[in-house]
VOPAGU-2260 file (C-alpha; in pm, 1 decimal, decimal comma):
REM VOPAGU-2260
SITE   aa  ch    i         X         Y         Z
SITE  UNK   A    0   10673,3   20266,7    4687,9
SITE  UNK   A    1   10574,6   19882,3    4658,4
SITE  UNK   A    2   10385,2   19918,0    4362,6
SITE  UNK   A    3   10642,7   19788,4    4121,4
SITE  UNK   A    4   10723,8   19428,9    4297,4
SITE  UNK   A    5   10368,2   19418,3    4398,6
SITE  UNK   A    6   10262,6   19421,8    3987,5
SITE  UNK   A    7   10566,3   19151,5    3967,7
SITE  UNK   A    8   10401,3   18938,8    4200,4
SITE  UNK   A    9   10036,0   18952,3    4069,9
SITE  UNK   A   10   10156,7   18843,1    3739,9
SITE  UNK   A   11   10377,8   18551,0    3875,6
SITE  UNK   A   12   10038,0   18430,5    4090,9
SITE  UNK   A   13    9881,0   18469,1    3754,1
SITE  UNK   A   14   10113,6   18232,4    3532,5
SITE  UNK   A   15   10049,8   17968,4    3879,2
SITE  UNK   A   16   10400,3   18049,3    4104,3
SITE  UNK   A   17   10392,4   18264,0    4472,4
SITE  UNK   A   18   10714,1   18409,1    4469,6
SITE  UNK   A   19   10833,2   18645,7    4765,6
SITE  UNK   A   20   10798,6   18977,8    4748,5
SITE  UNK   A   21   11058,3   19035,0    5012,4
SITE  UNK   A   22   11322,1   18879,7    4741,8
SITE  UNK   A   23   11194,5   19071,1    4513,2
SITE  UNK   A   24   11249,7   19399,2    4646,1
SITE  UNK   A   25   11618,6   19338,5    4710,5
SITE  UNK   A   26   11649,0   19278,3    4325,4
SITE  UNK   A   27   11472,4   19539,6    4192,2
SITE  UNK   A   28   11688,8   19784,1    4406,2
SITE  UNK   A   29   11431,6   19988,1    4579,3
SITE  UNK   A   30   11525,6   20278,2    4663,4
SITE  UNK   A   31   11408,3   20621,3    4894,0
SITE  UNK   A   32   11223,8   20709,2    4544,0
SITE  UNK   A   33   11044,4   20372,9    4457,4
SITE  UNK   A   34   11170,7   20144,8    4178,3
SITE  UNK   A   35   11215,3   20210,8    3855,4
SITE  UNK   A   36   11109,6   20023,2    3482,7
SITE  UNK   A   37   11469,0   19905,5    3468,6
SITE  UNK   A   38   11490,8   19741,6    3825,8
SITE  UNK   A   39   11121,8   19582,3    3809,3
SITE  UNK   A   40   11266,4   19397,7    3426,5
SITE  UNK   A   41   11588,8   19251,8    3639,0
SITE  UNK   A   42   11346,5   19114,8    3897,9
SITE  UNK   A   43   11133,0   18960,7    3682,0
SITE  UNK   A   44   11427,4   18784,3    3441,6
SITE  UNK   A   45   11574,6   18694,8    3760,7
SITE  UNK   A   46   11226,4   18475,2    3883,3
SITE  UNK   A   47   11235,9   18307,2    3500,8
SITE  UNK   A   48   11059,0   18640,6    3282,9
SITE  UNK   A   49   11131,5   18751,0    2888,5
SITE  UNK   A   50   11099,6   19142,1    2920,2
SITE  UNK   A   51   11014,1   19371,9    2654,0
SITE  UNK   A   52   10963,7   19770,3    2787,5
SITE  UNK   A   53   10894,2   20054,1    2589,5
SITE  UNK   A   54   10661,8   20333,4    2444,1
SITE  UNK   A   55   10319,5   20175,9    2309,2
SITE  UNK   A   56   10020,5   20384,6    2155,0
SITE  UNK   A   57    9696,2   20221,3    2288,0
SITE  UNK   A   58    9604,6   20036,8    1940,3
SITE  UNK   A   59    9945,3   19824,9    1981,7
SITE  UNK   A   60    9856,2   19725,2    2351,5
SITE  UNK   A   61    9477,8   19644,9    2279,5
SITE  UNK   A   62    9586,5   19413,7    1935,8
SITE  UNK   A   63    9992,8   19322,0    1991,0
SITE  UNK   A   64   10039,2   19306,5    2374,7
SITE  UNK   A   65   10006,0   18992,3    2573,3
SITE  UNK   A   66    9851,6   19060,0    2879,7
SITE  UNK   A   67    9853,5   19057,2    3207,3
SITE  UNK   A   68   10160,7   19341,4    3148,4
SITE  UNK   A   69   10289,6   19627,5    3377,9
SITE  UNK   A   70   10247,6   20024,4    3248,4
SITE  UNK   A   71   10331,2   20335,0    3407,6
SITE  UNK   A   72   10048,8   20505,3    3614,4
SITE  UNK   A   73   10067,6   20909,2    3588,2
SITE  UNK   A   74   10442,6   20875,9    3569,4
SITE  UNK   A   75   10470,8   20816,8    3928,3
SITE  UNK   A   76   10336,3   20481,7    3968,4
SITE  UNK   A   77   10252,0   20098,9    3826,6
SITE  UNK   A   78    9972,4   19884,3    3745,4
SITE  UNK   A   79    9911,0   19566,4    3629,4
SITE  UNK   A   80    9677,2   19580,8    3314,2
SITE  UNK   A   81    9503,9   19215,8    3284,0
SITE  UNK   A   82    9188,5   19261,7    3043,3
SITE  UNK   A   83    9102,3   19475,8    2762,4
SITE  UNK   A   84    8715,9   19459,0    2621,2
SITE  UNK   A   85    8582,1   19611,8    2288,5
SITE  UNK   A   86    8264,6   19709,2    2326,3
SITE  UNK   A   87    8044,9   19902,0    2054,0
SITE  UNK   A   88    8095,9   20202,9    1884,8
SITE  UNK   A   89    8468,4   20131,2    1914,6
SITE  UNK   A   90    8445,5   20180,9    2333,1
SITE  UNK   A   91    8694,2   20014,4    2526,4
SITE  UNK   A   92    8700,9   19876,4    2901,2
SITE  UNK   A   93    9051,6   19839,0    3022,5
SITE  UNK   A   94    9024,3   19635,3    3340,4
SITE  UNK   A   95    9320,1   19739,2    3600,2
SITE  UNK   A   96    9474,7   19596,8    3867,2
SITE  UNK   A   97    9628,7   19883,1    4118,1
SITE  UNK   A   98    9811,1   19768,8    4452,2
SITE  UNK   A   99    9679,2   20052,8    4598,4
SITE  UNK   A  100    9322,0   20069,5    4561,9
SITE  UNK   A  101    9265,3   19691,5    4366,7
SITE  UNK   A  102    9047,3   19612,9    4067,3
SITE  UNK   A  103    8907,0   19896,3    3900,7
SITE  UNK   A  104    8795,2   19965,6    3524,9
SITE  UNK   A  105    8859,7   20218,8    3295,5
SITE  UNK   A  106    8689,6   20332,6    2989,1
SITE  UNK   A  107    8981,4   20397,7    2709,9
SITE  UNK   A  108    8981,4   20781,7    2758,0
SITE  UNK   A  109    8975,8   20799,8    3146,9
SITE  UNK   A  110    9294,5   20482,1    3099,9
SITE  UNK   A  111    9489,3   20745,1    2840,2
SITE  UNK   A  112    9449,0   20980,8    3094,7
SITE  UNK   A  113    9679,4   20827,0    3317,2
SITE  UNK   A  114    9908,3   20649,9    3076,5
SITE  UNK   A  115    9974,7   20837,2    2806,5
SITE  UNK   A  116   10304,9   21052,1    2870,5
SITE  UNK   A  117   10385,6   21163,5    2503,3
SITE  UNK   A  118   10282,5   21219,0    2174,6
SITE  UNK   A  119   10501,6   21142,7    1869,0
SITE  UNK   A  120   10364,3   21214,0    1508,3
SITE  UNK   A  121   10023,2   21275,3    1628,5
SITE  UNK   A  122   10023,9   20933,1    1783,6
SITE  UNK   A  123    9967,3   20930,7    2210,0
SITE  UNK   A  124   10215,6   20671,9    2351,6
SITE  UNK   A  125   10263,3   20557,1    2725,5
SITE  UNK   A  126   10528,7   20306,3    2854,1
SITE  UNK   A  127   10483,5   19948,3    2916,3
SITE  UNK   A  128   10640,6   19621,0    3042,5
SITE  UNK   A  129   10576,3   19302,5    2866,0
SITE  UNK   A  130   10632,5   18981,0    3011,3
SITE  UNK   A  131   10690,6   18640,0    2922,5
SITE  UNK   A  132   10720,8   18318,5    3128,8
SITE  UNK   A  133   11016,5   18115,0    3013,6
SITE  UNK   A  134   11075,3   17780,2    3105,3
SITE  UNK   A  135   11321,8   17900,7    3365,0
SITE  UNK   A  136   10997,2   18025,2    3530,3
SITE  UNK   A  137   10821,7   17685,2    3535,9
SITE  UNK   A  138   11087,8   17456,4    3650,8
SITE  UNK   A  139   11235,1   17680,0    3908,1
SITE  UNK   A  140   11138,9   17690,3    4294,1
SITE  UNK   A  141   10981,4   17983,8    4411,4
SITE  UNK   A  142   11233,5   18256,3    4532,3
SITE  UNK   A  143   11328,9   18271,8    4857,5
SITE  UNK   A  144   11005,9   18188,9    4970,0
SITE  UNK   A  145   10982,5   18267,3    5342,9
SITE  UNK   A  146   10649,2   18106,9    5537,3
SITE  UNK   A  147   10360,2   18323,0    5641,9
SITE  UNK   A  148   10289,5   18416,4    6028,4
SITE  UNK   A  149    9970,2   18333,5    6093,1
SITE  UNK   A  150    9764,2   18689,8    6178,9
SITE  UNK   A  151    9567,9   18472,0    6437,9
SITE  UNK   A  152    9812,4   18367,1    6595,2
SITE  UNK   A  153   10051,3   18697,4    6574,5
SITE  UNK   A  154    9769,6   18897,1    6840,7
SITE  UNK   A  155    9680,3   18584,6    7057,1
SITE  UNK   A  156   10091,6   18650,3    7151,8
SITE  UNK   A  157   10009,5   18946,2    7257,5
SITE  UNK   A  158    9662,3   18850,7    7410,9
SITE  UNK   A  159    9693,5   18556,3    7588,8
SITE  UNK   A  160    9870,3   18647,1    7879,6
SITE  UNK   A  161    9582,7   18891,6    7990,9
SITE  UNK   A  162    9349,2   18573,7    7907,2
SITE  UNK   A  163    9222,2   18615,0    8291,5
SITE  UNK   A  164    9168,8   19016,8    8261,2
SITE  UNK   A  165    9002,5   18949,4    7924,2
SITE  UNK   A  166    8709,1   18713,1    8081,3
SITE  UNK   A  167    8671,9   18952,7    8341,5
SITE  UNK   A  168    8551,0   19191,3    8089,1
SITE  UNK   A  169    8338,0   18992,2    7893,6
SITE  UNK   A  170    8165,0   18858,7    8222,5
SITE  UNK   A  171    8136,3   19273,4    8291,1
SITE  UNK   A  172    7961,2   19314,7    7953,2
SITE  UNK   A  173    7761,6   19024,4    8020,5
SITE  UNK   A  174    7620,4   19183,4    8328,0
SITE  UNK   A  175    7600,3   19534,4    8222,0
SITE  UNK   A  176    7387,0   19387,7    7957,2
SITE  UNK   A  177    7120,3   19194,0    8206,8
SITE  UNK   A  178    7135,5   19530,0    8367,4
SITE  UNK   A  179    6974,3   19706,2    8099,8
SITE  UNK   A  180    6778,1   19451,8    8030,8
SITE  UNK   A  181    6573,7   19518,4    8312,3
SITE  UNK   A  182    6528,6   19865,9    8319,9
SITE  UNK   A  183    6259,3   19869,8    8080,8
SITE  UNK   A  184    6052,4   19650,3    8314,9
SITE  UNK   A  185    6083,7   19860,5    8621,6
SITE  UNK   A  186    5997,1   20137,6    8436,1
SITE  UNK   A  187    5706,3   19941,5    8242,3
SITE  UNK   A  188    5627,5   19824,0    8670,1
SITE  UNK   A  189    5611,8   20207,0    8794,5
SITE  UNK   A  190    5376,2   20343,6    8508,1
SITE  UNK   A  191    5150,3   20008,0    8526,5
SITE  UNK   A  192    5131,7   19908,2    8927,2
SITE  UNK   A  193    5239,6   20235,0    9083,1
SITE  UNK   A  194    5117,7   20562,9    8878,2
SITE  UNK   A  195    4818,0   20335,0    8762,7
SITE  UNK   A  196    4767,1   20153,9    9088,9
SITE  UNK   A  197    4855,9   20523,4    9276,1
SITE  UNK   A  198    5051,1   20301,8    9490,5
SITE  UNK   A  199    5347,8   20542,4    9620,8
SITE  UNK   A  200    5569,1   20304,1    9825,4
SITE  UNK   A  201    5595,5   20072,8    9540,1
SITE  UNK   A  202    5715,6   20380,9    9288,9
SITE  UNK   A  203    5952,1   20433,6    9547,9
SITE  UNK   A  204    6055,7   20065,8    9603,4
SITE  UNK   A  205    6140,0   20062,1    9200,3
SITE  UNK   A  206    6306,0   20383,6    9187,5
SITE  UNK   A  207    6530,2   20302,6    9470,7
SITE  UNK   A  208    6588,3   19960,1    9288,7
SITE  UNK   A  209    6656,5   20140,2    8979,7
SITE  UNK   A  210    6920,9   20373,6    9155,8
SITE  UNK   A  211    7112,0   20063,0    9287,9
SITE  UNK   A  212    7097,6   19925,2    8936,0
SITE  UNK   A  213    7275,1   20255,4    8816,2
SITE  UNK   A  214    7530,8   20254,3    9071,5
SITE  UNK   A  215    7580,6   19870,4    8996,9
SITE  UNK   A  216    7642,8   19929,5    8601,7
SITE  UNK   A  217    7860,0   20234,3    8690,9
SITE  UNK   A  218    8067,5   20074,3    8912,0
SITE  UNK   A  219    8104,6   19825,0    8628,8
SITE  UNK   A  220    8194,3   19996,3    8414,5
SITE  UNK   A  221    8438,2   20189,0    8588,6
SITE  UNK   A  222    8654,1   19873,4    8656,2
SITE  UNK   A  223    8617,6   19763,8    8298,6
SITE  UNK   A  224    8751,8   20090,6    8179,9
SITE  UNK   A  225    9071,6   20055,2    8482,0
SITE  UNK   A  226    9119,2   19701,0    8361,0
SITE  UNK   A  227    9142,3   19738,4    7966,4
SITE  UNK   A  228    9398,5   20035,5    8036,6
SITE  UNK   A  229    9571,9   19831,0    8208,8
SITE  UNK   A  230    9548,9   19598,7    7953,6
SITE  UNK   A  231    9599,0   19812,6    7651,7
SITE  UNK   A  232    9953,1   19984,3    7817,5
SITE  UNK   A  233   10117,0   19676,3    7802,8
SITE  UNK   A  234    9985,1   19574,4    7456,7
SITE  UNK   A  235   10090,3   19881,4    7362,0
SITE  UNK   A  236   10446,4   19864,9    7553,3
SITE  UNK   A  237   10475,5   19470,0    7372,7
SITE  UNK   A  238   10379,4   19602,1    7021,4
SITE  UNK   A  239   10645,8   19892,7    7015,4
SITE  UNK   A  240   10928,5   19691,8    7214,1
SITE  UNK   A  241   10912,5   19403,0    6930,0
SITE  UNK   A  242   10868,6   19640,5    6633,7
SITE  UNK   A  243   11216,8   19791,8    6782,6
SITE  UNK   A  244   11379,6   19500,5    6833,7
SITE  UNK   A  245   11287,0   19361,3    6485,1
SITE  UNK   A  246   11419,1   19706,3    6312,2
SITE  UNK   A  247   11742,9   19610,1    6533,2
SITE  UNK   A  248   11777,2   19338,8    6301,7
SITE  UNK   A  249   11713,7   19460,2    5943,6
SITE  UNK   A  250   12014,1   19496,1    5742,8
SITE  UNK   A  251   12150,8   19871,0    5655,8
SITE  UNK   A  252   12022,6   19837,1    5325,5
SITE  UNK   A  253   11647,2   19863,6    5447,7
SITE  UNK   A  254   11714,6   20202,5    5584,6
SITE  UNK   A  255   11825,4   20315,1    5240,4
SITE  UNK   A  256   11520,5   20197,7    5107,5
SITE  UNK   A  257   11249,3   20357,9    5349,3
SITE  UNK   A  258   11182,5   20659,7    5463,7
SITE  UNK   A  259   11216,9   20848,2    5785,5
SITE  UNK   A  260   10838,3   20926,4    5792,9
SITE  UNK   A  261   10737,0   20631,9    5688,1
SITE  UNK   A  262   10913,0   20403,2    6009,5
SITE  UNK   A  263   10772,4   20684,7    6203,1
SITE  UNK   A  264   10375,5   20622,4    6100,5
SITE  UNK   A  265   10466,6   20242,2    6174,0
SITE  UNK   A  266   10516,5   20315,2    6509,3
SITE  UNK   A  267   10200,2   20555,8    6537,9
SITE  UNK   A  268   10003,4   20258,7    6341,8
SITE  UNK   A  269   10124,9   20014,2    6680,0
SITE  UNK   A  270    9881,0   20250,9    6808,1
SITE  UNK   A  271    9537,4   20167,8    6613,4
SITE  UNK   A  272    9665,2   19760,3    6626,7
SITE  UNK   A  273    9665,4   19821,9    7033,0
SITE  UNK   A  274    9316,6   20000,9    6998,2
SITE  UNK   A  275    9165,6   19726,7    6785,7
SITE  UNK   A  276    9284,8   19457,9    7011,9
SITE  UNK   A  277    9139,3   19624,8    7300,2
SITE  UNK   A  278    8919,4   19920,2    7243,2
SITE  UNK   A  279    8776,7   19814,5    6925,4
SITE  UNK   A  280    8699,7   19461,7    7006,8
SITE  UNK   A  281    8541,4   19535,1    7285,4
SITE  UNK   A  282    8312,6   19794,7    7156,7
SITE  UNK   A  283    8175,0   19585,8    6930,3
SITE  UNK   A  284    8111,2   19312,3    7134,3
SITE  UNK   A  285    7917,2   19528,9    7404,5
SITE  UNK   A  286    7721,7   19667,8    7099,5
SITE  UNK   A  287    7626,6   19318,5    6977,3
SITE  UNK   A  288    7531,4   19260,9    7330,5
SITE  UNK   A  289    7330,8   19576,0    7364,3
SITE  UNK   A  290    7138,8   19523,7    7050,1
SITE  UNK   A  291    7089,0   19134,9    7127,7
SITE  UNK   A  292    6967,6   19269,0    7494,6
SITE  UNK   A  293    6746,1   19570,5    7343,4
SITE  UNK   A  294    6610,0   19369,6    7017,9
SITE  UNK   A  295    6470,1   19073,0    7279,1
SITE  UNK   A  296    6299,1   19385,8    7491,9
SITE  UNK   A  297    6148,7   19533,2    7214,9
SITE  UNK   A  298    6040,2   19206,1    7000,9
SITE  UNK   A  299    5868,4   19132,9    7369,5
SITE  UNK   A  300    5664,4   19466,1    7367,6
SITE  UNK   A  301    5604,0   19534,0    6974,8
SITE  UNK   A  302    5722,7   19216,2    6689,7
SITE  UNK   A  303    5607,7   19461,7    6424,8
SITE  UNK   A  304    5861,0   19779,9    6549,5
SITE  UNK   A  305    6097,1   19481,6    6576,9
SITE  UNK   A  306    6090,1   19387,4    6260,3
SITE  UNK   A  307    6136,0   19748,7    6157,6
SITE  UNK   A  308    6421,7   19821,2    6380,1
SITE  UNK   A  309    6605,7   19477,4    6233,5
SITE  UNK   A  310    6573,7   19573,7    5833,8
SITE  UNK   A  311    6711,4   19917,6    5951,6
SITE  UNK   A  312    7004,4   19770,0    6076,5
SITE  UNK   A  313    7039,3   19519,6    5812,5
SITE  UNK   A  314    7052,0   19846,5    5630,5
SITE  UNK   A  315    7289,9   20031,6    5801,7
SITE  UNK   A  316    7527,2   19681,3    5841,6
SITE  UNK   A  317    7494,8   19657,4    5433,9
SITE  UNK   A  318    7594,2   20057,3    5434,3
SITE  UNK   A  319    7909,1   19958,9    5598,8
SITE  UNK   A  320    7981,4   19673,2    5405,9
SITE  UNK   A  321    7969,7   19840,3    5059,4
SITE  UNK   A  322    8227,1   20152,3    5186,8
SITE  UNK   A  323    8472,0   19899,5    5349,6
SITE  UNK   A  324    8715,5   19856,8    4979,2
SITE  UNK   A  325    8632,3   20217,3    4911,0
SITE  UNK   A  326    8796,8   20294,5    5343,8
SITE  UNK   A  327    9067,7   20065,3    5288,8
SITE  UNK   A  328    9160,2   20246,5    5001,3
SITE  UNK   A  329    9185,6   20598,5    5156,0
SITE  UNK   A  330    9360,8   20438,8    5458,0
SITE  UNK   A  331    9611,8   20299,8    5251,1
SITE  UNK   A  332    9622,5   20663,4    5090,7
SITE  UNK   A  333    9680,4   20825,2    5490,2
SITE  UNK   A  334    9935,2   20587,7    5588,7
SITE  UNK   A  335   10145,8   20729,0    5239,7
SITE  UNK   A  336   10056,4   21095,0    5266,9
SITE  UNK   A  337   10077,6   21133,9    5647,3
SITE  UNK   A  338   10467,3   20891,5    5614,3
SITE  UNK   A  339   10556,1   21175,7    5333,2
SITE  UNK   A  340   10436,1   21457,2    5565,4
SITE  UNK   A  341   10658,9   21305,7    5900,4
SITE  UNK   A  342   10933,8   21273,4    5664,6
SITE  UNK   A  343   10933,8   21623,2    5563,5
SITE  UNK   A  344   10911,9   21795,2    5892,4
SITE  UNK   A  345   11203,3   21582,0    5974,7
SITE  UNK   A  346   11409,2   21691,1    5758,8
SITE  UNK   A  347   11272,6   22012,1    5811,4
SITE  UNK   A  348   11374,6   22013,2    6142,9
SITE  UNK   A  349   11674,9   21809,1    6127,8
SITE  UNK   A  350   11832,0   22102,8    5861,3
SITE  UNK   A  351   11643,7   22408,5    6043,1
SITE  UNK   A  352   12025,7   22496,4    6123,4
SITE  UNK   A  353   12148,3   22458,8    5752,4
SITE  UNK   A  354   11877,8   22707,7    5651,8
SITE  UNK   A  355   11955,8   22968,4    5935,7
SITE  UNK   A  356   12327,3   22942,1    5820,0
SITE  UNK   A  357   12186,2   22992,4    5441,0
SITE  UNK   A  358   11969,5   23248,4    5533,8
SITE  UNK   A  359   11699,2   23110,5    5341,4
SITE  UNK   A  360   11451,9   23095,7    5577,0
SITE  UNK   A  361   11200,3   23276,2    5364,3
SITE  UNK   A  362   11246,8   23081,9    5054,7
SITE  UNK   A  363   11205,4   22756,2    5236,2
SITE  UNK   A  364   10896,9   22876,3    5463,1
């Protein structure tokens, strides 16, 4: 739904200005449906633009067009087009900029694909906006530029009043981890001394100090678990209370422009920010402490199945790394689909009595 003043504003940051994207969804009149051609040309005369939109075939937009320009995406959507390469044999790589799933390149069939939307006298044409910085553009302030919050410093509002509950649990990770750092030992002490040594009372000396070990980390773990519910409630309670309050605020005219389902999936989102504050966080620092604690253990017994065990993980880290974009991407894809989905079954709901009056519950099943 933002993909038409997102375009805008990658092609302002392009000719040097940051305008606000905020301003420039009010004037492209955004609507329930998205934006259209018409309203994304008055937003960007309005920040200092020449516009020119209209049906191109792709010879006139590889040799007449200046780029960066904006074109329709499979009639649905925008994208910002910023490079176009010849290559041989009359190949072409059209390099696009999506604000859904970023940079991505297109050979000149897979790009026609998506843009072309009609054919007159044999010719395939798709629709285009050209822009033009004027020198309104240049000597103008940015619009209605509004400073950034900090991310930083938008969770440590929420975290630093648990500041004491949150050292708690890092001192309980700490000692989980020296925990199971000495298991291997008293296991390495009952198979060396005791079985070897057929020394019973010290096998049962170890096992009983193993067993106190277990209840230890146990117990430990059970009060980490009652503190970071404690913890993530009122996160949780915080995140949705100010999200409320802020939609308080927001002029009607925002609730023309969104959709039910999609102010619903904001709230469920509140959800995953709460887990990664708490949940998520914490996981990962107990597993950097576990494989700090286990990779000292096992360079002590074996360097060279060390050695092995740390490429494998470089490994599986780099794995990660490389599917991050390509995650973002279909997350970005959920939030959309499952917003469109809420917003259906609410108005499925909300007119269930329409249809029974209509009696066309069949047609509508």
């Amino acid at each position: 739904m933002d993909c038409g003043p997102s375009c805008l504003v990658m092609i302002a940051k392009h000719y040097g200005t940051h305008p606000n994207i905020e301003a420039i969804r009010k004037t492209c009149d955004l609507g329930k449906g998205g934006v259209s051609l018409l309203g994304i040309s008055k937003a960007a005369e309005e920040i200092g633009f020449k516009t020119i939109g209209g049906r191109l075939s792709f010879d006139t937009l590889t040799s007449e067009v200046p780029l960066p320009c904006i074109i329709h995406w499979n009639q649905n959507h925008f994208v910002v087009v910023y490079k176009i390469k010849k290559r041989r044999g009359n190949q072409y790589e059209v390099y696009v900029a999506d604000p859904g799933k970023g940079l991505i390149t297109y050979t000149k069939e897979e790009f026609c694909e998506h843009w072309v939307s009609t054919k007159t006298n044999g010719e395939e044409k798709g629709i285009a906006l050209l822009l033009e910085p004027t020198e309104k553009f240049y000597v103008q302030n940015d619009t209605e530029t509004i400073p950034t919050q900090n991310r930083v410093k938008f969770l440590w509002k929420y975290l630093r009043k648990y500041r004491r509950f949150f050292i708690q649990l890092i001192l309980g990770l700490l000692l989980g981890s020296l925990l199971q750092l000495v298991f291997p030992f008293l296991t390495q002490a009952i198979v060396d001394t005791g079985i070897g040594g057929k020394d019973i009372g010290f096998v049962w000396l170890v096992l009983l100090a193993q067993m106190m070990l277990l209840f230890s980390r146990t117990a430990i773990d059970f009060i980490r678990s009652k503190i970071l519910l404690h913890i993530s409630t009122r996160i949780n309670i915080s995140l949705i209370s100010d999200f409320f309050i802020k939609l308080m605020k927001l002029p009607m005219k925002f609730f023309d422009t969104k959709l039910m389902g999609d102010l619903l999936q904001r709230i469920e989102d509140h959800r995953r920010v709460e887990q990664f504050l708490t949940s998520s966080s914490l996981s990962l620092l107990f597993s950097f402490f576990t494989f700090l604690v286990f990779g000292i253990v096992l360079a002590v017994y074996n360097l060279g199945i060390f050695l092995v065990f740390l490429f494998g993980t470089s490994l599986y880290a780099v794995w990660i790394i490389l599917f991050l974009k390509k995650r973002r991407q279909l997350d970005y894809k959920y939030f959309e689909q499952a917003g469109r989905n809420r917003n259906v079954t609410y108005q499925l709901i909300n007119g269930m009595q329409e249809i029974k009056l209509q009696g066309c519950e069949q047609r509508k099943r």
